[in-house]
C-alpha positions in Angstrom: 0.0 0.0 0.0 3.3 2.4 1.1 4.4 1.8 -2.5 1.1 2.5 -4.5 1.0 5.6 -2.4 4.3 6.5 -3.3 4.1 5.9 -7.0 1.2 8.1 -7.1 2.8 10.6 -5.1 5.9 10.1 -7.7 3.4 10.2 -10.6 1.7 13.2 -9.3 4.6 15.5 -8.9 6.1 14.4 -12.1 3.2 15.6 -13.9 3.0 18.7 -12.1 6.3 19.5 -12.9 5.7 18.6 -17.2 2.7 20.9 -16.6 4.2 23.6 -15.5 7.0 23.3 -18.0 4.5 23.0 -21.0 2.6 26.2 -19.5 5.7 27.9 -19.5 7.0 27.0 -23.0 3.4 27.9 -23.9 3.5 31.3 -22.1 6.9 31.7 -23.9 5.2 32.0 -27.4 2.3 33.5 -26.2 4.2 36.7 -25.0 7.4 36.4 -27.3 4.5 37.0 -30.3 3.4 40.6 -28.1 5.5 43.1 -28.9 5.1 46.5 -30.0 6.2 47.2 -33.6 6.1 50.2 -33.8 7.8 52.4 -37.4 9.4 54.3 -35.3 11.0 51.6 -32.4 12.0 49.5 -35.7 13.2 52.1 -38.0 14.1 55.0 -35.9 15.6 57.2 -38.9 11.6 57.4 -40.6 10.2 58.5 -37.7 12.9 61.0 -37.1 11.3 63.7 -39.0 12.9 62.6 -42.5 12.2 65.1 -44.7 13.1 64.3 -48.4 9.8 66.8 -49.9 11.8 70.1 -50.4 15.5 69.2 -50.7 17.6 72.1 -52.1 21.4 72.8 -52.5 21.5 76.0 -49.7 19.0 74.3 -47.1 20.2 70.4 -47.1 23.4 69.8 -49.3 25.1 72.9 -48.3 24.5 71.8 -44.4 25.3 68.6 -44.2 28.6 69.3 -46.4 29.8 71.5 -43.6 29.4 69.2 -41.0 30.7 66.1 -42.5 32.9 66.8 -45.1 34.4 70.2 -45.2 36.6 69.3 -42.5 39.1 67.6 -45.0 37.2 69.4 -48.4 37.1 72.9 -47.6 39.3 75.6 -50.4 41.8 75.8 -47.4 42.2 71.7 -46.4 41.3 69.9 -49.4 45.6 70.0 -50.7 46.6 68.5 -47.4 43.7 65.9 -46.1 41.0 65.8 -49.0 42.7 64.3 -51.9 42.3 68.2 -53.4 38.9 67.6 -53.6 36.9 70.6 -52.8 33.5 70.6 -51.7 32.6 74.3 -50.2 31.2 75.4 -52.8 28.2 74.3 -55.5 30.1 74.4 -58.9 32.9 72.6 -56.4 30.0 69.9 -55.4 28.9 70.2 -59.0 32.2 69.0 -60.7 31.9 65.7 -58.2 27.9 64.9 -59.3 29.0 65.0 -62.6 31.8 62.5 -62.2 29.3 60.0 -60.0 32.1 60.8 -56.8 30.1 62.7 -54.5 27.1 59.8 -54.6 29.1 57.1 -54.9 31.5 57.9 -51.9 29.1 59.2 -49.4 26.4 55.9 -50.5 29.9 53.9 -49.9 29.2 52.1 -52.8 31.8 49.6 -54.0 34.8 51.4 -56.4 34.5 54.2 -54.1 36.7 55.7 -51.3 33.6 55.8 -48.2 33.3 58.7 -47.2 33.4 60.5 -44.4 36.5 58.9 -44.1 37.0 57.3 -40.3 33.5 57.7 -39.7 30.0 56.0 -39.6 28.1 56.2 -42.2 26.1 58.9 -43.1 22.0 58.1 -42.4 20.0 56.8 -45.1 18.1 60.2 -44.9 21.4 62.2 -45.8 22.1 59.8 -48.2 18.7 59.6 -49.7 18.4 63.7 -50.1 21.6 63.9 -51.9 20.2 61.3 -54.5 17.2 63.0 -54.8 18.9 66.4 -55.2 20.9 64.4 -57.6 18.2 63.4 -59.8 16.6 66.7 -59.4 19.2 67.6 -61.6 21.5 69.4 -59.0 20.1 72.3 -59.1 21.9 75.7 -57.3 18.7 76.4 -55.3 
């Protein structure tokens, strides 16, 4: 009789303890499937206020040249840590559309030096108005 009852004792808490373990795998997928997906948690960069709508030379190219490139590109540095490529001004900028540079650097795409040099790459958004300003036809506006 000791041993029946202690078989089904046995029995008893070995099935509690599968139970719980299935309830837990169970709760796993249950909550693992609950997240929030939100645009802005999963692609912080659109939800950053990326505006592409009005992109011109003076109020998006212009900035974002001085910040990140004119460092080694400006008329006064460009001999000594730019390659003597200049970038302060538009018919500067201009010469290196034209020759598929400018994109092709900054987009680091292969057969180009990535630019900024020794430094993360610029944000899709950067990248992304320069191309369209590109195919706007680079226009000094």
């Amino acid at each position: 009789m000791l041993n029946k009852e202690t078989d089904k004792n046995k029995f008893l808490n070995s099935f509690k303890s599968v139970s719980l373990i299935i309830v837990f795998i169970i709760s796993i997928f249950i909550f693992s499937g609950c997240y929030y997906d939100s645009q802005e948690y999963m692609f912080p960069e659109l939800g950053s206020g990326c505006d592409t709508t009005n992109v011109t030379f003076s109020g998006t190219l212009e900035p974002m040249l001085s910040s990140y490139c004119l460092s080694c590109h400006s008329n006064s540095t460009a001999a000594s840590y730019g390659a003597n490529i200049k970038l302060e001004n538009y018919s500067d900028v201009l010469l290196r559309v034209n020759d598929g540079k400018l994109y092709g650097s900054i987009a680091q795409s292969g057969g180009f030096s990535p630019m900024p040099k020794n430094s993360t790459k610029l944000s899709d958004c950067k990248i992304s108005s320069l191309k369209i300003w590109i195919d706007a036809g680079a226009p000094n506006n």
